[in-house]
N, C-alpha and C positions, 0 to 999 in steps of 0.2 A: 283215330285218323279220319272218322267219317266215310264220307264217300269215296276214297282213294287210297292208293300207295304211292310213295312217294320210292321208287327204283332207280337202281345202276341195272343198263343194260347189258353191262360188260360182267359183273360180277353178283347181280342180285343181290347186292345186298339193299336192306330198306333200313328208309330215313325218315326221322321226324322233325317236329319245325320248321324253322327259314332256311334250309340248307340247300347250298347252289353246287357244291362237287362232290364227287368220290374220289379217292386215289386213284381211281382207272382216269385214262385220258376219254372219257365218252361221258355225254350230257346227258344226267338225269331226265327221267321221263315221269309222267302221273300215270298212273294205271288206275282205270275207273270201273267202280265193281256192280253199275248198273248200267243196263241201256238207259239210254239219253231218252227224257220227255222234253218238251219244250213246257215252257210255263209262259205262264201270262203276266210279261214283266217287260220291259222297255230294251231296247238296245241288246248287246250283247248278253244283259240278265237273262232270255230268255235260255240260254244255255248252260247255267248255273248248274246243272248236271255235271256236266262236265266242265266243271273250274274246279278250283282246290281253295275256293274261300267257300263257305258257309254260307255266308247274307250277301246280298247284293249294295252297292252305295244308292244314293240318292240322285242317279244321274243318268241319260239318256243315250251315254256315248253307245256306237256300233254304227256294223256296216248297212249298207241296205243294196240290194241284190235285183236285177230289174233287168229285163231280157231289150235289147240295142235294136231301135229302130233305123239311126240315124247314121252312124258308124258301119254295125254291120251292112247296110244298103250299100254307103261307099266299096266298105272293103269285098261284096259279094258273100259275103257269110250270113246263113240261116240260123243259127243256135250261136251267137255270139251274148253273151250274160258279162254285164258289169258289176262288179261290185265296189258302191263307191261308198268310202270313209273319208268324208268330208263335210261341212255343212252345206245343206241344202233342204229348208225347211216343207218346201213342199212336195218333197219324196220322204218325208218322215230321218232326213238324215241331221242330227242335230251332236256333230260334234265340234265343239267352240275352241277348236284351235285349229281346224281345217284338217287334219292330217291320224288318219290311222292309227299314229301311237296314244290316244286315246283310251286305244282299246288294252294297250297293255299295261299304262298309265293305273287304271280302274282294277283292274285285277289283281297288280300286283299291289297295290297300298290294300284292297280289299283283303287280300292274300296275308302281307306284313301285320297287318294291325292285328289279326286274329291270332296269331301268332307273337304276337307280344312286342312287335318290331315298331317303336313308338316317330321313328326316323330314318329317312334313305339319303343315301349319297348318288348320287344320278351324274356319270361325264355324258355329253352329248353334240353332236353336230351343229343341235337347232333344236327339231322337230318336239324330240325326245324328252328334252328339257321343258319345253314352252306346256306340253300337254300335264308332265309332271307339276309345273306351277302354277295352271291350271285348277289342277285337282287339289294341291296343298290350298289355297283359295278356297276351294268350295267345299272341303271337308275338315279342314284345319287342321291340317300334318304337317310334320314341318319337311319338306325337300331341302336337300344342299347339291345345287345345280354347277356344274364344272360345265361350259362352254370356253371352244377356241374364241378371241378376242374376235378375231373376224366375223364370226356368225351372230355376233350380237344382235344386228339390226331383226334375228327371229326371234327373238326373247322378248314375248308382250302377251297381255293375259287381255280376256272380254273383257275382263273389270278390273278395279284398282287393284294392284297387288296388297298383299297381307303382308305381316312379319309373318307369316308360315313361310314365304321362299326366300333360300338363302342362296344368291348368285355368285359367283366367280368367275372371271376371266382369267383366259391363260392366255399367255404368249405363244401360240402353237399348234400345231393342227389336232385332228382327231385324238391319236393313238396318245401324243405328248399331255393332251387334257385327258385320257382315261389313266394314265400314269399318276399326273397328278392326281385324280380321285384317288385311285388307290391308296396315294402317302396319305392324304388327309385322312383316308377310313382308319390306318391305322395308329395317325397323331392323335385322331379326336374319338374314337373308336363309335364310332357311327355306322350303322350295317351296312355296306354297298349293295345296291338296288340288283347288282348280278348280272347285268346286259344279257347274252344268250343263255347263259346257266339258270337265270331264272325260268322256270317251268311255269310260274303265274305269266310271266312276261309272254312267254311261245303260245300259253294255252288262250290268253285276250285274243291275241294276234289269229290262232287259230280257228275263232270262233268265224272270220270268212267263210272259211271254207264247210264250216256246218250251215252256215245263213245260204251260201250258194246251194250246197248238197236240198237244202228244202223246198229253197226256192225252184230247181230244176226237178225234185224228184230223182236225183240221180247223181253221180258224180262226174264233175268234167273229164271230159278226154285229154283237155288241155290248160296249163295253167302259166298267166301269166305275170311278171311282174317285175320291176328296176331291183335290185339290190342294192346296199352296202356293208351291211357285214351279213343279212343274208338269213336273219332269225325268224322275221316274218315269213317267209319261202319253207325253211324248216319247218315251222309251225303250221304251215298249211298242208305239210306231207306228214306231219304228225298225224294231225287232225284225219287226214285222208283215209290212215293207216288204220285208226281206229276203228272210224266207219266201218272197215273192209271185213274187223271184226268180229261186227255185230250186222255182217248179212249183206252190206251195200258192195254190189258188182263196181269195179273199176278201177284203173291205178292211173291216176289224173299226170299225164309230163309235164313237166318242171318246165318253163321256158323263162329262164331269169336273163335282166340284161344290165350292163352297166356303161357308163356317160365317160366314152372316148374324150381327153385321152389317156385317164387312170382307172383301168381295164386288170387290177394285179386277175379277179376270179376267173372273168372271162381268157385270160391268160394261160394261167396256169389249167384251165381245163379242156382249153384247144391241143394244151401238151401233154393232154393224158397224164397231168402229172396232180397224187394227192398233195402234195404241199404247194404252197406260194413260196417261189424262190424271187432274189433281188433283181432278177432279171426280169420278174413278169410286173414291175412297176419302176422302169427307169425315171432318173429324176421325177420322180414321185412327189416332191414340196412344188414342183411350179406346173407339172400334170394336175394337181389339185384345185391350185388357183385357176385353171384356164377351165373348169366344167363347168356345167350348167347347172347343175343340181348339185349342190356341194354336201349334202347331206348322204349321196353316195359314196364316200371316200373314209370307208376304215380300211387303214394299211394294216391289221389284223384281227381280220375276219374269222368266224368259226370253220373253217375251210375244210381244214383236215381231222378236227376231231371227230372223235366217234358218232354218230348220230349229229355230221354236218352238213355243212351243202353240199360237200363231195359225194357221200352217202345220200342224199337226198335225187342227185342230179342220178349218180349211176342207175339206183333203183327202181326208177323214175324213165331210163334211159334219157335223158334232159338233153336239154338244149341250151347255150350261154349267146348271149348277142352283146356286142359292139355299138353302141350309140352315139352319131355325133352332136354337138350341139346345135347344128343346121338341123338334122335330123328330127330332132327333140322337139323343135321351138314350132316345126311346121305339122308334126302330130298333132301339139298342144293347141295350134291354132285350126285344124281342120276337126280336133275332137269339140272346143268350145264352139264351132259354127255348127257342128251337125247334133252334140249333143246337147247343148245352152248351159252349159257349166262350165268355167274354169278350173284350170288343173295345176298344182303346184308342179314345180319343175320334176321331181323324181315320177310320178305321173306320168306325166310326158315322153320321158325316155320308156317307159312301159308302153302305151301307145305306138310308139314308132317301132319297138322288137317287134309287136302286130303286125305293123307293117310289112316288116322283113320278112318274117315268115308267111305271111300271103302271098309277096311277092316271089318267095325261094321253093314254096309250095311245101312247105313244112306242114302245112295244116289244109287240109280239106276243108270245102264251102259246107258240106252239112256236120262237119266235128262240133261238138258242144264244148263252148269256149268259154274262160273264166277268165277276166281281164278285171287283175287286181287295182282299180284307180286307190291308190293310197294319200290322196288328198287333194283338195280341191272346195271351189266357195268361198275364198279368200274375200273376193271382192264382195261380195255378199258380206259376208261375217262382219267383217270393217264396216259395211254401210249401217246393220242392225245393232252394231255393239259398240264400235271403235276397238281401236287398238293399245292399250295403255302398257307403254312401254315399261322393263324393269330394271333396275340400278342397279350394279353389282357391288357387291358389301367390297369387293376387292380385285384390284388387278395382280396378279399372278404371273411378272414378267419374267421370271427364270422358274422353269420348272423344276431346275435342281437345288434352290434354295432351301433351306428349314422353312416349312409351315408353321411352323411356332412364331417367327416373326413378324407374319402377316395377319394371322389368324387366331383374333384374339374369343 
């Protein structure tokens, strides 16, 4: 197994290979059987400690971690810490889809491949996909990407696409394209990539909060960041929880937020309640359509399973925040004047939760504060690279149809 084990929290038992569940309803964890060194390796490699691949790819994705001159001033905060996963070449941030999933992108095919897994099936809002197609591009894997029809105009790579990605549109939002994935995994029997069950996927994502932990010497008091199904957040209380095991004081709150007016998490956890009921996402299809960030919107989320955001936020004693898109658009515009980088919308509503809790006094002017920017340098990226759009092998108009017919 190397450097790990691969557990159920709920029952101990251990696993080998690609394997994303147990029969308990609780998400596997890595348990890592040495303290963490940093190495002298680019990006998220230097964490390679604690990942569950082996070797590192041949690529520069991660975050980069940088104490706010220009934000904190506005908002009166002394210890306010960015960490941004996006491109922006001259802070050493060099990830070529602008966005965060990058990080879990890189880990998990580094993760698959070692593991004998020669192909993923990936559904995704946008982001998720775009970084996937990315990396099938520059490593030559082959991706099979499930995007909602709508989100297409985020499906574009720096460079010409490959035959390594395989696109698809659906007719449908989030939830109705991870469905679809699902039947495809099981018509074409192609591994599914695992979305929050993947443990490479949480442990990429998690490597923030080890880049933040070093860059402060310390663990935040406070942590901030947009959701939508909420795995990145997980991963960064994983990541937290470890530290905590090998010596570093602090249990970092949770302060996740989501883009008014499809709010099912922040919902359900102003109601003190572990599940998402139908009532914490009324008309949910046209709540969808009217947000800013549309890549916050999975109607199911890891919420209540064992080792979720529920779990995450209690632990944590957390906090959920409310975003509107007025909200959103003037963080994003008061973060690019003060801090000279643009921010992709999920970003933004991150930003503006800052706001709230300045303003509601949730956070203290000297608290050490971690403010997750999960993408941003669009405009940048497009100026150095362009953007090369990518064609979907197939439109996907009913999602209840046989995949056999389309899907040759």
């Amino acid at each position: 197994m190397g450097n790990y084990q691969l557990i159920c929290p709920s029952c101990k038992t251990e696993f080998t290979g690609y394997t994303l569940s147990c029969n308990c309803p609780t998400l596997l964890r890595t348990v890592y059987n040495t303290p963490l060194k940093l190495k002298s390796l680019p990006g998220l490699w230097r964490f390679l400690d604690w990942l569950p691949c082996e070797k590192q790819l041949d690529t520069k994705a991660g975050s980069i971690v940088y104490k706010s001159l220009g934000l904190a001033k506005e908002l009166g905060l002394t210890n306010l810490h960015l960490a941004f996963t996006g491109y922006w070449p001259e802070r050493n941030a060099h990830n070529l889809t602008g966005s965060f999933k990058d990080l879990e992108s890189n880990s998990t095919v580094a993760w698959a491949r070692e593991k004998g897994v020669n192909a993923l099936t990936i559904a995704s809002a946008g982001n998720t996909a775009r970084a996937f197609a990315h990396l099938a591009n520059h490593v030559e894997y082959d991706a099979f990407l499930f995007v909602p029809e709508s989100c297409l105009e985020m499906l574009w790579t720096p460079e010409p696409p490959t035959e390594n990605i395989h696109l698809f549109a659906v007719n449908g939002d989030y939830l109705e394209t991870i469905e679809t994935a699902n039947k495809f995994c099981d018509t074409k029997c192609v591994q599914n990539e695992g979305g929050a069950k993947n443990v490479a996927r949480r442990d990429g994502m998690g490597t923030v909060m080890l880049d933040a932990a070093f860059t402060m010497n310390r663990l935040p008091t406070h942590y901030f960041q947009a959701i939508g199904s909420g795995t990145g957040a997980i991963a960064c209380w994983e990541m937290a929880t470890r530290l905590q095991t090998h010596g570093w004081a602090g249990n970092p709150t949770l302060h996740l937020s989501q883009n008014a007016p499809f709010v099912p998490i922040y919902n359900a956890w102003k109601a003190n309640r572990r599940q998402i009921l139908p009532e914490d996402m009324p008309n949910a299809e046209r709540s969808i359509k009217q947000i800013h960030a549309v890549v916050l919107s999975n109607r199911s989320p890891p919420y209540s399973v064992g080792g979720g955001v529920y779990e995450a936020l209690s632990n944590t004693q957390g906090e959920m925040y409310s975003v509107t898109n007025k909200e959103a658009k003037e963080a994003g515009t008061l973060f690019e004047s003060v801090e000279e980088i643009d921010l992709v919308p999920a970003a933004e509503v991150a930003v503006a939760s800052l706001i709230q809790s300045v303003e509601q006094n949730k956070v203290l002017k000297d608290d050490w504060i971690l403010l997750n920017v999960t993408g941003g340098g669009l405009a940048r990226l497009k100026e150095d690279f362009g953007f090369y759009p990518i064609q979907p092998e197939a439109f996907i108009r009913d999602p209840n149809q046989n995949l056999e017919d389309i899907l040759t």
